[in-house]
KOLDREN-892311 format. One line per field, with one value per residue (C-alpha): x, y, z. Coordinates in nm, 2 decimals, always signed. Last residue first. Example, Ala and Ser with C-alpha at 12.3 -4.5 7.8 and 13.67 -1.06 7.14 Angstrom:
% residues 2
px = [+1.37;+1.23];
py = [-0.11;-0.45];
pz = [+0.71;+0.78];
This chain:
% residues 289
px = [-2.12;-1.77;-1.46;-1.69;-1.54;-1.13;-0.97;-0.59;-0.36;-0.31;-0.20;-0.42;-0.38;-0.14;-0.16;-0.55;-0.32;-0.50;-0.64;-0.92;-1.03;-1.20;-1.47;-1.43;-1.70;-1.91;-1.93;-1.57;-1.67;-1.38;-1.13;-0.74;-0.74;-0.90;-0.54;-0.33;-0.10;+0.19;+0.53;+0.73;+0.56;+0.20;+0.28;+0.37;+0.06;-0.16;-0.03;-0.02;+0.35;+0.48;+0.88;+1.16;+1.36;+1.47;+1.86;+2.00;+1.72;+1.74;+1.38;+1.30;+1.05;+0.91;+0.80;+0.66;+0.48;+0.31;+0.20;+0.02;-0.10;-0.30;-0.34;-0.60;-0.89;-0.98;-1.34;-1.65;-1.81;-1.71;-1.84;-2.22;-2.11;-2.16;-2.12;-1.78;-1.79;-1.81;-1.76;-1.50;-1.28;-1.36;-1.16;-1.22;-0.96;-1.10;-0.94;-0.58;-0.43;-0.17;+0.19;+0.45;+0.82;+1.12;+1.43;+1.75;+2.05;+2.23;+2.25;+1.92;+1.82;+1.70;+1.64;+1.37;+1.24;+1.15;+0.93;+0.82;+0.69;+0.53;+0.37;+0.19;+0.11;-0.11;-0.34;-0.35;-0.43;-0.66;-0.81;-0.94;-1.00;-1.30;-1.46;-1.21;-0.91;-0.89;-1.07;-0.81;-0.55;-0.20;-0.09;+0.11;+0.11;-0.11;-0.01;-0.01;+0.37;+0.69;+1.04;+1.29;+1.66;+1.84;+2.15;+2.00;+2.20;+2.09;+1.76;+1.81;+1.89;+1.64;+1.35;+1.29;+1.20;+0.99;+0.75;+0.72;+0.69;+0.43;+0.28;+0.29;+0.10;-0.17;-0.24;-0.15;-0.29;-0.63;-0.68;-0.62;-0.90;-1.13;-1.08;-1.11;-1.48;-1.53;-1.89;-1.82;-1.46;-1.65;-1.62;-1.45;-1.35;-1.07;-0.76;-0.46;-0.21;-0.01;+0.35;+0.53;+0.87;+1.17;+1.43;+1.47;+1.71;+1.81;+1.42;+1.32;+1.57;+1.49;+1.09;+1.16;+1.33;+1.03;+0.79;+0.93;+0.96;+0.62;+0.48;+0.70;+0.54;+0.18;-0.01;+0.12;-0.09;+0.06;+0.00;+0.27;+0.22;+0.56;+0.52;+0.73;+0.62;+0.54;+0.17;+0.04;+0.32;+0.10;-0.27;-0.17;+0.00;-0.30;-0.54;-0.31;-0.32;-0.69;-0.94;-1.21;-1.38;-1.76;-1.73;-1.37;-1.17;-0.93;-0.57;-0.68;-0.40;-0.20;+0.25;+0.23;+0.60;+0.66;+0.93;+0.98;+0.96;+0.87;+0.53;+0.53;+0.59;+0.26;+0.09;+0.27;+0.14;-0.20;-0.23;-0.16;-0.41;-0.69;-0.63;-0.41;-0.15;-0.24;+0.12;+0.42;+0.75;+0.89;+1.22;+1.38;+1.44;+1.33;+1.23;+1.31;+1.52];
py = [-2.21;-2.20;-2.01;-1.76;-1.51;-1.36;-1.67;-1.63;-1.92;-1.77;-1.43;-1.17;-0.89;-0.64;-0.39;-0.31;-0.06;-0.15;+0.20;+0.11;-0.23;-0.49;-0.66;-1.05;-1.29;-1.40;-1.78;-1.78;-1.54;-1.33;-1.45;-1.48;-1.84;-1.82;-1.72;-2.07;-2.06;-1.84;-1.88;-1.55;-1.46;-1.54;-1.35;-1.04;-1.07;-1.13;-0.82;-0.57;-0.41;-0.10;-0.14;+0.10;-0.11;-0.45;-0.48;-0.27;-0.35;-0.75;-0.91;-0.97;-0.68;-0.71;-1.08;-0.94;-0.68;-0.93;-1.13;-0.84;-0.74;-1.06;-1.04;-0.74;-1.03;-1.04;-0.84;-0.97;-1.06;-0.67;-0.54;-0.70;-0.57;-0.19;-0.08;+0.15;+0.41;+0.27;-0.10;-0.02;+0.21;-0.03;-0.28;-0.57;-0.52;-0.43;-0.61;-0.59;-0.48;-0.22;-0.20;+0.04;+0.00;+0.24;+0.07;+0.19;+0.10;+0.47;+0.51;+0.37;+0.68;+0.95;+0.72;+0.51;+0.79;+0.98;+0.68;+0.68;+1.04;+0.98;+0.70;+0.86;+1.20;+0.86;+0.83;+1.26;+1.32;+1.00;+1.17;+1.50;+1.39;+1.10;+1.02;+1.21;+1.09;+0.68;+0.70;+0.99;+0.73;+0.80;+0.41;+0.57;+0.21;+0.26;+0.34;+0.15;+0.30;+0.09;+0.19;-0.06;-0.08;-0.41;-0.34;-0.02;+0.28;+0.47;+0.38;+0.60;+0.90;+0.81;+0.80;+1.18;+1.21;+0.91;+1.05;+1.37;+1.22;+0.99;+1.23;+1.50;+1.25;+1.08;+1.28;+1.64;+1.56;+1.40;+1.69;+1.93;+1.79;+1.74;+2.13;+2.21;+2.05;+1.81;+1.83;+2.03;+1.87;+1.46;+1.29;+0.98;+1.09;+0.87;+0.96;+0.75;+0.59;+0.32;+0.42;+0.13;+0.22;-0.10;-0.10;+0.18;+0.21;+0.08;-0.02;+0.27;+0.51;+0.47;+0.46;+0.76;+0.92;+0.83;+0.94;+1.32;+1.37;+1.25;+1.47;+1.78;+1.77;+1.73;+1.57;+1.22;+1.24;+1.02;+0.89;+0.61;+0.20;+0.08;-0.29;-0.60;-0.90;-1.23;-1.24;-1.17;-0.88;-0.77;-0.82;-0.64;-0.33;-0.34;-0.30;-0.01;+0.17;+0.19;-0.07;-0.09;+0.23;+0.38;+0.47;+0.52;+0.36;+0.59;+0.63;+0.66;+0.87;+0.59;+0.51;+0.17;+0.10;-0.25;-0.46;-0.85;-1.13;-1.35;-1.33;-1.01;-0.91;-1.06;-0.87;-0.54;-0.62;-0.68;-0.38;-0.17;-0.32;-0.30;-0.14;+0.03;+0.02;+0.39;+0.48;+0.13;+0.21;-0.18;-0.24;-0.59;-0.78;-1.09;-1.01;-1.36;-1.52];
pz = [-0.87;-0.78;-0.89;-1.06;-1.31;-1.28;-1.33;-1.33;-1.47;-1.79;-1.59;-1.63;-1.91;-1.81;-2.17;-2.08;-1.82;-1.49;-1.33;-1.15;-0.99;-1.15;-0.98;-0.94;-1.07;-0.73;-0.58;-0.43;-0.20;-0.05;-0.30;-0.22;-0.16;-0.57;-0.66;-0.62;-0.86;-0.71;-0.92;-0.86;-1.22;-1.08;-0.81;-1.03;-1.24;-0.94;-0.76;-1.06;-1.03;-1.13;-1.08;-1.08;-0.86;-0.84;-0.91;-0.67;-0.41;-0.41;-0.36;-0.05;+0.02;-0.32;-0.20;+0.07;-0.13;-0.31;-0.03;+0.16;-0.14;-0.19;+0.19;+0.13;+0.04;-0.34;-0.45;-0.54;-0.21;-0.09;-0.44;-0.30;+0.07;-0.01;-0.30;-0.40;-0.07;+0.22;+0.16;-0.09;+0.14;+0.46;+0.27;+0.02;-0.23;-0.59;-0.85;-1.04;-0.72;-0.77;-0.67;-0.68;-0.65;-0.51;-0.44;-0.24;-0.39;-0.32;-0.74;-0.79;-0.55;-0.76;-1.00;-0.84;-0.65;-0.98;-1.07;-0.75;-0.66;-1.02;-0.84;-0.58;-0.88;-1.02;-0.68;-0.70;-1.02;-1.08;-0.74;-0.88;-1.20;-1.11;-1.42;-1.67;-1.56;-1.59;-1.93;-2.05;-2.06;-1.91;-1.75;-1.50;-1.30;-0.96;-0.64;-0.29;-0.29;-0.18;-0.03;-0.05;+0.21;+0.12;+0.38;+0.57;+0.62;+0.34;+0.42;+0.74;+0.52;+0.30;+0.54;+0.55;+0.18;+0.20;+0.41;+0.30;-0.08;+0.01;+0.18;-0.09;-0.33;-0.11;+0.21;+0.08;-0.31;-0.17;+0.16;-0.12;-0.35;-0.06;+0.01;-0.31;-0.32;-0.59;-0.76;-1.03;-1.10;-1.13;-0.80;-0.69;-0.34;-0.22;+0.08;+0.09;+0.32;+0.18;+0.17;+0.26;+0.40;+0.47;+0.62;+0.93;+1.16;+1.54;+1.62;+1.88;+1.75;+1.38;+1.45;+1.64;+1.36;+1.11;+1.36;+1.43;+1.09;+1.01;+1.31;+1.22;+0.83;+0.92;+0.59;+0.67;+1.04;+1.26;+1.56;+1.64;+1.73;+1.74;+1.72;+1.72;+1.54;+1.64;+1.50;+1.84;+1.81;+1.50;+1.62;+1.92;+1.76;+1.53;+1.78;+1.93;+1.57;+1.54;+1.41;+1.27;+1.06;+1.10;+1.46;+1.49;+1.80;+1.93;+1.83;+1.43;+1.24;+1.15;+1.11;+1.25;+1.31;+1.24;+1.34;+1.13;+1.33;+1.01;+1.05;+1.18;+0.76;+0.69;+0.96;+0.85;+0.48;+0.64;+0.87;+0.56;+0.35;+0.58;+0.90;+1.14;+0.93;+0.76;+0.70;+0.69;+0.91;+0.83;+1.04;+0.95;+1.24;+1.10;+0.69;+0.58;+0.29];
């Protein structure tokens, strides 16, 4: 099983997660179109969608490095045909752009709030919505959120309500997905990491370096969804996955490759039902003294 000349349109690829699930995916020769809003280099973010271009054909991938903005209906359309055009159709769509702003109501403006539900829930919906005629066409066609399970707990929604809503209204868009579209054999997933996943998100705004040493490195996602990717899309579909859990069930054991420092417990990340314990083989403390 490979992805080779499989078409991948993944949203914010230029870094982090996204740029290591397209990365993974090169690997095997896959195309990506890196759906990101960063052209020019950011002052406070690496990368922008032509660094990742690079990184992913050094990789042996093909690129399509595209400006997107998921909130702007015409550029989204406009990017998912091109992607079609450029590559002969489309595969696979990763919906990992996201906006965070963990705020209690009085402190959340409504313009943060809309700018979380227009990049997080509607654009995984836009996005999607105009891939399906082109995943139609596709032989094992999947569509994957970065998006929590809907685990509805009033813990997860009281600290930070504006984005619970919008990170968990991702995942509704799936849930509904998966039906929508069991009967075309297209899959819709999520997946979640069980930790925090050291990207510029968590070094901006979670702590700093010290929850950078204790979280996992992005290609634990990367991994996971790769192994989504292959997975047959009529009968895998409907899914919301925890990475280490779902690794561990394709038969991973090694999880401490994944650490950034091996020396620090891991930090738990948000929204993991208390139901999805770790795997046996999982140790979330030190791996080394």
């Amino acid at each position: 099983m490979s992805l080779k000349g499989k078409t991948l349109f993944i949203t914010g690829a230029s870094r982090g997660i996204g740029l290591a699930i397209a990365l993974r995916a090169a690997k095997d020769g896959a195309n990506i179109a890196i759906a990101a809003k960063t052209d020019q280099p950011h002052p406070k973010l690496s990368g922008t969608i032509h660094t990742a271009a690079e990184e992913i054909e050094q990789a042996g991938g093909k690129a399509l490095p595209l400006v997107v903005d998921v909130r702007e209906e015409k550029q989204v359309a406009e990017a998912i045909d091109r992607t079609a055009q450029h590559f002969g159709g489309i595969d696979i769509v990763v919906n990992n752009a996201s906006a965070i702003q963990l705020t209690r109501t009085p402190e959340t403006d409504m313009r943060r709030f809309d700018l979380m539900h227009q990049i997080n829930t509607r654009g995984t919906y836009m996005v999607s919505k105009y891939a399906i005629p082109h995943l139609e066409r596709a032989s094992n066609p999947h569509i994957l959120a970065l998006s929590p399970p809907l685990d509805m707990q009033e813990k997860w929604f009281a600290p930070h309500l504006a984005y619970t809503m919008a990170k968990f209204g991702m995942s509704l868009v799936i849930l509904g997905l998966a039906g929508e579209l069991r009967p075309k054999g297209i899959a819709a997933n999520t997946l979640w990491p069980r930790t925090t996943i050291a990207t510029a998100a968590i070094q901006n705004l979670l702590g700093g370096d010290r929850i950078m040493r204790m979280s996992r490195k992005p290609e634990i996602l990367a991994d996971a969804a790769y192994r989504i990717f292959l997975k047959p899309a009529r009968e895998f579909t409907g899914n919301f996955l925890i990475d280490d859990t779902f690794l561990a069930a394709e038969g991973v054991t090694d999880f401490d490759q994944y650490r950034v420092d091996p020396t620090q417990a891991l930090a738990p990340d948000f929204f993991v039902p208390d139901g999805i314990k770790p795997p046996a083989i999982v140790n979330l403390g030190p791996a080394k003294s």
